[in-house]
C-alpha positions in Angstrom: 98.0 100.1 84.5 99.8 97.6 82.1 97.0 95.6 80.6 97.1 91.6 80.8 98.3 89.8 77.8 95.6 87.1 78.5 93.0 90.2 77.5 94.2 90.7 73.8 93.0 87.1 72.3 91.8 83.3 74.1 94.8 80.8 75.2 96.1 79.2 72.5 95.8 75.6 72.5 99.1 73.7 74.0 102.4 74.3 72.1 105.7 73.3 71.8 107.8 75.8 72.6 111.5 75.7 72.0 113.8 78.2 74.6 117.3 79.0 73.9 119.6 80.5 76.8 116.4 79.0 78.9 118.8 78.1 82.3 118.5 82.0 83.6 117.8 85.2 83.5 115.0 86.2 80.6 115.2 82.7 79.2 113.9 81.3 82.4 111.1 84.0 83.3 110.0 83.0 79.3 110.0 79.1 80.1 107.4 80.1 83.0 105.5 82.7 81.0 104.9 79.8 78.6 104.5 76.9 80.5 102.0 79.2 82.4 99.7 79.4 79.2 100.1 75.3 78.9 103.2 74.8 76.7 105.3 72.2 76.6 108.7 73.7 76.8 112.1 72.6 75.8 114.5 74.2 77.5 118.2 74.7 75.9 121.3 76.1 77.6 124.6 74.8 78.3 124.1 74.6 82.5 122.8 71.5 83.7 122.1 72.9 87.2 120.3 76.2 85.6 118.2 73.9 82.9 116.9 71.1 86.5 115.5 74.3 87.9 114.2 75.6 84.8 112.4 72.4 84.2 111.0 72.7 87.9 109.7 75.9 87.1 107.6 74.8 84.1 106.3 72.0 85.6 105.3 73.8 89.0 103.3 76.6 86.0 101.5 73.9 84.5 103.6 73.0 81.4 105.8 70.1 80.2 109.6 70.2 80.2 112.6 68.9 78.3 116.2 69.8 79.2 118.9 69.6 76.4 122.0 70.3 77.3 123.3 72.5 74.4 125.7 75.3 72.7 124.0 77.5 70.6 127.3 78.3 68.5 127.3 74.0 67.4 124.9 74.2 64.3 124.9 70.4 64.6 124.6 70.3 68.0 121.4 72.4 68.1 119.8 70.4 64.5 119.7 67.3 67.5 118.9 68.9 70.1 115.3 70.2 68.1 115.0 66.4 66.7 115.1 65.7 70.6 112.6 68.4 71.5 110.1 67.4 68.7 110.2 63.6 69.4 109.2 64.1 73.1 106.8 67.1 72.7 106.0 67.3 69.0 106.1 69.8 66.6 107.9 72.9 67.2 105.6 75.8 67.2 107.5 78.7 68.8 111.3 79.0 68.7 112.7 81.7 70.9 116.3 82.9 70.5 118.0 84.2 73.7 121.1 82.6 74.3 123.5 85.0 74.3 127.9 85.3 76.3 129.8 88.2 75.7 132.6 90.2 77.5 132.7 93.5 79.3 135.7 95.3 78.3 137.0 98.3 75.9 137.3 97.1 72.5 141.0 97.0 72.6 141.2 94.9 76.0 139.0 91.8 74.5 141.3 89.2 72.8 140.4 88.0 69.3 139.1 84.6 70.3 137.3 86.1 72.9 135.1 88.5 70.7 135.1 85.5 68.1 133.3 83.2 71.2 130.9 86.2 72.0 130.3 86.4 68.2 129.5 82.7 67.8 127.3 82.3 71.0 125.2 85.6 70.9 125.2 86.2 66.1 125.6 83.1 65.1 123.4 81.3 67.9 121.1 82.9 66.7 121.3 82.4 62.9 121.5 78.1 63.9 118.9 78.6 65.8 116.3 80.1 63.5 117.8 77.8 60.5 116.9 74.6 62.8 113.5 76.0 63.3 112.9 77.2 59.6 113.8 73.8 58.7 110.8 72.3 60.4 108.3 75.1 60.3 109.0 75.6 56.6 108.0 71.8 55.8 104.6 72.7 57.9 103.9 76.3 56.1 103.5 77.3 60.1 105.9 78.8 62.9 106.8 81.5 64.8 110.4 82.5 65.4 110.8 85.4 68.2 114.9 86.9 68.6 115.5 88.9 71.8 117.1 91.3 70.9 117.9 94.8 73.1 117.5 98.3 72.2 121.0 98.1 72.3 120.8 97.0 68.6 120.2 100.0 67.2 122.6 102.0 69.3 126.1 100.7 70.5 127.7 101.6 74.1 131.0 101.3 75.3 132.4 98.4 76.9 129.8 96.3 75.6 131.2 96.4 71.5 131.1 92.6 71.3 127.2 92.5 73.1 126.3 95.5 70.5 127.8 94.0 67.4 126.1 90.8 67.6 122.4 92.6 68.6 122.7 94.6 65.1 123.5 91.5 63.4 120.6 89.4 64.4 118.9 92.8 63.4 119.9 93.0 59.9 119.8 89.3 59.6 116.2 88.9 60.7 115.2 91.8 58.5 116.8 90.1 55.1 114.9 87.0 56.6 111.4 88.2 56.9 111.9 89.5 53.2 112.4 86.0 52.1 109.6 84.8 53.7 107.4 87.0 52.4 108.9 86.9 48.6 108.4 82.7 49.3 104.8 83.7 50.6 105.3 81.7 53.7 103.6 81.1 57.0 106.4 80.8 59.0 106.5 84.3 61.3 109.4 86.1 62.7 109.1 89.2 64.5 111.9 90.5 67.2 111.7 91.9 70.9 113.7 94.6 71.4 114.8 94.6 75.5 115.8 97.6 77.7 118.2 96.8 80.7 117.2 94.0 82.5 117.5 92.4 85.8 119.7 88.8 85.4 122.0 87.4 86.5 124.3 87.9 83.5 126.2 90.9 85.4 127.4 88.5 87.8 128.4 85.5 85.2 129.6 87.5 82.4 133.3 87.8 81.7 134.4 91.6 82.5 137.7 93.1 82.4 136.1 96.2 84.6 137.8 96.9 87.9 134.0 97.3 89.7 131.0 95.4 89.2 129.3 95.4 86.0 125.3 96.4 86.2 122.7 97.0 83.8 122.4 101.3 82.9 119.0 102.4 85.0 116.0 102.0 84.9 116.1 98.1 85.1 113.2 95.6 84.5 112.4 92.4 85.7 113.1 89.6 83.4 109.3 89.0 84.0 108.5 92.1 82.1 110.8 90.7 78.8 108.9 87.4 79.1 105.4 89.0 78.7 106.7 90.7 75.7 108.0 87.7 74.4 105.2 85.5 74.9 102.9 88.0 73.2 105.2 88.6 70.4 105.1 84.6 69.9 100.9 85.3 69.8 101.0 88.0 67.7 104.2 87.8 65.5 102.6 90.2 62.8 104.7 93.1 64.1 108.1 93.4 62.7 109.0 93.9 66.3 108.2 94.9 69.8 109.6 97.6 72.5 110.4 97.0 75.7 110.8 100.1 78.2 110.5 103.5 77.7 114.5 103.9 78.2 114.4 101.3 74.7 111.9 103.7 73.4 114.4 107.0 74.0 117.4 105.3 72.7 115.8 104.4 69.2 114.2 107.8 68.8 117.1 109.2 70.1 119.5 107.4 67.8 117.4 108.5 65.0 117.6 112.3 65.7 121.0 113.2 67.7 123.4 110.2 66.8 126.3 112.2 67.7 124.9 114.1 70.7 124.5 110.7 72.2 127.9 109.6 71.2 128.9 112.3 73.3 126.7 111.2 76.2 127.5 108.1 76.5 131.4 108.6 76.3 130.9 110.6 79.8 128.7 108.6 81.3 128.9 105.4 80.0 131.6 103.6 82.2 130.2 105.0 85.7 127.0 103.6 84.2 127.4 100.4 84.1 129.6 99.9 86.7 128.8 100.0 90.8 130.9 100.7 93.4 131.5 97.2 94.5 135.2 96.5 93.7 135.5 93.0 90.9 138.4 90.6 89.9 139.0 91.3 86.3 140.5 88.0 86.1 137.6 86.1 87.1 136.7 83.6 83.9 133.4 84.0 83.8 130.9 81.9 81.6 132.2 82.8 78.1 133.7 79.2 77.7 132.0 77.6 80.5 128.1 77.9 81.9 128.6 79.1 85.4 125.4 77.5 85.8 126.6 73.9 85.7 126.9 73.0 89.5 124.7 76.1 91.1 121.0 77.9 89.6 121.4 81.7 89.5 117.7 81.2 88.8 116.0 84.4 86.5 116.3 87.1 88.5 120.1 89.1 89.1 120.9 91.5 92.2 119.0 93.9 91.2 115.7 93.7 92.8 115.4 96.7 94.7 116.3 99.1 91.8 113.7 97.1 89.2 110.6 97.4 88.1 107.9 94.5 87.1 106.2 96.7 84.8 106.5 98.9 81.5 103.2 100.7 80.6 105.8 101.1 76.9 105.1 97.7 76.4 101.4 97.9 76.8 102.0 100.6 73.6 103.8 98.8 71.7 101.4 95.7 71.8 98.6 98.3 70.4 98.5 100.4 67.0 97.4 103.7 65.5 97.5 107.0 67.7 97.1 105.5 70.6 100.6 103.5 70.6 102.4 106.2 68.3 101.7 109.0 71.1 102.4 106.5 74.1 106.1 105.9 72.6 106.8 109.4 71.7 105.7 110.3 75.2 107.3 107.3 76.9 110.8 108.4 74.8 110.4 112.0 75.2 110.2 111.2 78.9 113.5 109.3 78.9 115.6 111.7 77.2 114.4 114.4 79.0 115.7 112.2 82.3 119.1 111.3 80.7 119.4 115.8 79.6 119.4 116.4 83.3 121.6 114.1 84.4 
């Protein structure tokens, strides 16, 4: 049984808490998860429709909200919309990186600007994300900056090159990061979440080239299941990162030890993987260039309900060290790829 979050350490006093990507999907279920524990939340995303809801949410869970209306990829953009955030709800203690657009295509069907957008939205989001928060938490000595990133950080897939390329690179960039911060001895915290397939709604607002419906490769989580992760890894940001999912667990480990092997796996299965059998316009725009969530909420959750689970008892190892957690994983990844063998 996955053991609460709430039994680890007392609530934290009320913080500010700053969202990103906050309108839907694992953004939204995080607003909650803080405003839950108290938090005033500011909530940034580009949908107006998505960030109303959002900011219903947190107040109906007990927090305080502020919608900004924001793209990630405008560095300048972003520097106000935290100046906004800290004059209404005061300083920023968390900042949590999740906004994220990419494309589901082959490499060679995604046109340049296209992979350039996905770049700027999902990378470099990121990176003006965490430089707007350094600049404030560095002035304090104090902070904690979480990046959701996706096991699929460590291990590409096809049709999702642009998705993969810009989860390695918030990798690699939040590792040189941490080293600074400890060379400069600061206080400032930032540790990463590394998510398995997840139920959202971005399989129905992405741009995809794919003649079927795009879905997340089984077994899928509820976006309730990432926010818990999230909210602890804001409590506890000590851990480089965090593990989400036996099936994120398998594909590190599994990385690690038969890289080519899983090449080869994932050339045969994974197109019919992520795709169902529901027929889909490629030429549908989706929300690389515009929200789809500016005149309708797609809310947190995607259509995957009755194929997701609320729980990972992986995550309740991960949260814990020493033998315990080490044999958890291995068996929680041994698991997995014993599953994907048979398949």
């Amino acid at each position: 049984m996955t053991t609460s979050l709430r039994a680890h350490r007392p609530e934290p006093a009320v913080r500010t808490v700053v969202i990103t990507g906050a309108s839907g999907g694992v953004g939204r279920a995080t607003a909650r998860a803080f405003a839950a524990r108290g938090a005033a939340v500011g909530l940034l995303a580009r949908g107006e429709a998505g960030l109303r809801a959002a900011a219903d949410d947190v107040r109906a869970a007990g927090g305080t909200p502020l919608c900004v209306v924001v793209d990630t990829a405008d560095p300048d953009a972003l520097a106000r919309a935290a100046e906004q955030v800290e004059a209404a709800l005061g300083p920023i203690d968390v900042w949590v990186n999740d906004a994220f657009s990419s494309v589901f295509a082959p490499f060679t069907e995604i046109e340049p600007e296209e992979y350039r957008r996905a770049t700027e939205v999902t990378y470099l989001g990121c990176v003006n994300g965490t430089r707007v928060a350094l600049e404030r938490m560095r002035a304090r000595n104090g902070g904690t900056i979480v990046q959701v990133g996706s096991a699929l950080a460590y291990r590409g897939i096809p049709l999702q090159s642009a998705y993969c390329g810009a989860k390695h690179a918030i990798k690699g960039f939040t590792e040189s990061l941490r080293c600074e911060l400890l060379h400069d001895r600061s206080r400032v915290a930032v540790t990463m979440v590394q998510l398995p397939a997840v139920n959202t709604p971005q399989f129905s607002w992405l741009r995809s080239r794919l003649s079927h419906q795009a879905q997340p490769v089984p077994p899928i989580y509820q976006p309730e299941v990432a926010a818990r992760a999230i909210v602890h890894a804001a409590q506890h940001p000590g851990r480089r990162e965090y593990w989400v999912g036996a099936s994120t667990a398998a594909t590190i480990v599994a990385n690690r030890i038969a890289a080519g092997l899983l090449d080869r796996y994932l050339a045969r299965t994974g197109y019919r993987s992520q795709q169902t059998s529901e027929s889909h316009d490629p030429g549908r725009p989706g929300n690389l260039w515009a929200p789809a969530d500016r005149h309708h909420d797609f809310g947190a959750h995607g259509e995957f309900d009755q194929r997701s689970t609320g729980h990972s008892y992986q995550v309740w190892a991960s949260q814990r060290r020493g033998p315990l957690a080490t044999a958890a994983c291995l068996a929680a990844g041994g698991a997995a790829i014993w599953r994907w063998a048979r398949r």
